[in-house]
N, C-alpha and C positions, 0 to 999 in steps of 0.2 A: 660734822655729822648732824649736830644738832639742827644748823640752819636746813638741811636736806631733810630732815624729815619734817622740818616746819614748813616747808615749799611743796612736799609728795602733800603734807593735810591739808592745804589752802587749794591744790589741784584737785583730790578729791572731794572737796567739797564745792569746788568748782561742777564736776560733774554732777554729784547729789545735787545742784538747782538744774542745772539744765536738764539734766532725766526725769526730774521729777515734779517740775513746773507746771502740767497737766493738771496734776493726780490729786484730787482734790480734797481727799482726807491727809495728804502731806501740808497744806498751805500754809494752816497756823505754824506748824512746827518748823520748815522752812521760812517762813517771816522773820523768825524770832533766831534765827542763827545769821541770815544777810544782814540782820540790820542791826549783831555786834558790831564795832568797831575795830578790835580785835581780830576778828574771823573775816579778814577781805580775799578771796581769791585776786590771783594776780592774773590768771590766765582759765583759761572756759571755751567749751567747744560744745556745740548744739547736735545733739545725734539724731535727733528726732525730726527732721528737716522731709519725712518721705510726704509722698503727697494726701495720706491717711493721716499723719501727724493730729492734724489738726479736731481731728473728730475721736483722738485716740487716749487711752492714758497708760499709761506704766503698770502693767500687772507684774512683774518681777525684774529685777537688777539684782546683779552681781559686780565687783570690781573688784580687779585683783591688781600688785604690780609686779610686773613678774621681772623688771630691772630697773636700773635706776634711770633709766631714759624713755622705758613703755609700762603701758597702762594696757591691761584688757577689760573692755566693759562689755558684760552680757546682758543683756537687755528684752522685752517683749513687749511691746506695745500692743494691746486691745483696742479695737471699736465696736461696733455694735453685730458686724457682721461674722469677724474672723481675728486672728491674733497672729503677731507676724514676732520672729524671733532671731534674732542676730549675735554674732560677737563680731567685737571691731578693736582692735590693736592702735592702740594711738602711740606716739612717740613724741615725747617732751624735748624740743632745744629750746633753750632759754626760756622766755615767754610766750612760744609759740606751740600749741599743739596740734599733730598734724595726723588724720588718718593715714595706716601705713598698710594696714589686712584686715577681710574681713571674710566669716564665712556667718550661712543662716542655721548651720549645724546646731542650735540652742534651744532649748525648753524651760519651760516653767519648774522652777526648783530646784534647778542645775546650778552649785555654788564652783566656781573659779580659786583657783591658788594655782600660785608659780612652783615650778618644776626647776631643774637644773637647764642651765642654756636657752633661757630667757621660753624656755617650752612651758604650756598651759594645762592644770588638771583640771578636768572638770565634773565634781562631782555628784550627784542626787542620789541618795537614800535609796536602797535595793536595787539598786541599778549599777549595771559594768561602767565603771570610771574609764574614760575617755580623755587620751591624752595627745595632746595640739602639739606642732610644731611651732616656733617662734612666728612662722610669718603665715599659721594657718592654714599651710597648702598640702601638708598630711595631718591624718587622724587617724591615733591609733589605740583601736580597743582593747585594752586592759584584760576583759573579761571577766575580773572578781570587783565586785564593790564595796571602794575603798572608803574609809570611814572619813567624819570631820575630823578625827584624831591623826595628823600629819606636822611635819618638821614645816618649821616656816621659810626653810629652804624646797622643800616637797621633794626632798632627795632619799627621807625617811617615810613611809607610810604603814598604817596598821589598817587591816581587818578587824572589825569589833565585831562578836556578837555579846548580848547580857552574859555577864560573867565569864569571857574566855576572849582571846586575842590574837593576829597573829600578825608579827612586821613583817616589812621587807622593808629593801633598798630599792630605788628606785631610777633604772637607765632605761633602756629602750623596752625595757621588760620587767616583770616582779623579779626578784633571785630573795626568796625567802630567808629570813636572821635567824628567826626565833618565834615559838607559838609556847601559852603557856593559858593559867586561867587566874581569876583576879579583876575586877574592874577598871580598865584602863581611864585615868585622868587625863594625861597629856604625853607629847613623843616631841623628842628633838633627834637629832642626829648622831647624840651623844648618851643621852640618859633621857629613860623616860618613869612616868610615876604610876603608880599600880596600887589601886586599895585592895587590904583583904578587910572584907569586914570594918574592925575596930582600928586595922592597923596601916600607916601610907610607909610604901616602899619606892625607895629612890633606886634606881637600879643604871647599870652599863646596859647596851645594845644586847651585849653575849651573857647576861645575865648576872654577874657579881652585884652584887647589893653595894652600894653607899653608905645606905643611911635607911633609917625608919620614923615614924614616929605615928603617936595614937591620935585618934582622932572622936567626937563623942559621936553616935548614933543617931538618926532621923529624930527619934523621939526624945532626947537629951537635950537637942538642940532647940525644941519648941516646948 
């Protein structure tokens, strides 16, 4: 397990140079990560190969995996005229990465996370979450916009607004858990965490509490 996840961060880091090899406020910072030692991708794929590439740079990337053999990258390249937006499904065997799906369904600000069955969510801020099938060839509108606060299986997801919440499960459709109010921290599949105020609640999906504990104020803290 360990060597797999050291192979998925060498892949995407793989991708962080090739996306973003343009972009000319990433340079210094991508300099200084190729030329650890440590940190060698073993494998890289150039996405940016259209024939604007060249005069173009990276306004937004996303990268999700949404199994242990594919990779979705969202991506937008600008140039001076127009901005062009994609997702593209890649597929990892061995040392080889191969594109597998693509569609240009994507916009600036749209963050990506995997779904159950190797399916894609794709989310931005006020906007109806839109969710992909594995190989891109349906998309299907959600209709409520789903928060960054999701399972990292993406089987679990919440609606957030300031101080109130609401989960669901997540198949070909929302089917609602639980709505309650509280500052949502984080959601797993299992348990998710809830401040009130002074106080962090560990809780079940259906609401039984775990555990609690206090926590100091904005102003305690500085």
């Amino acid at each position: 397990m360990r060597k797999q996840m050291l192979e998925s961060a060498f892949v995407l880091l793989a991708f962080a140079l090739s996306l973003s090899a343009k972009e000319p406020n990433q340079q210094s910072r991508i300099g200084l990560v190729s030329a650890s030692p440590q940190l060698q991708p073993f494998a890289s794929l150039s996405l940016s190969d259209s024939p604007q590439s060249s005069q173009a740079e990276v306004a937004w990337v996303s990268v999700a995996f949404t199994s242990e053999t594919s990779i979705a990258v969202g991506a937008c390249l600008r140039n001076f005229i127009n901005q062009k937006c994609s997702v593209v499904v890649v597929r990892w065997s061995g040392d080889i990465l191969q594109p597998f799906a693509q569609t240009l369904q994507f916009d600036s600000g749209v963050s990506l996370h995997p779904a159950s069955e190797g399916r894609i969510l794709a989310v931005k801020s006020l906007s109806p979450t839109v969710l992909f099938s594995a190989d891109l060839s349906t998309v299907h509108d959600l209709s409520k916009p789903v928060s960054r606060f999701l399972s990292p299986s993406g089987k679990t997801v919440a609606e957030w607004a300031r101080g109130s919440w609401k989960f669901y499960r997540l198949s070909d459709r929302l089917e609602l858990l639980r709505e309650g109010t509280g500052d949502l921290q984080s959601v797993s599949d299992e348990v998710v965490l809830i401040q009130g105020r002074k106080v962090m609640r560990v809780e079940t999906l259906d609401g039984k509490q775990l555990g609690s504990f206090s926590v100091p104020s904005a102003a305690e803290r500085y």
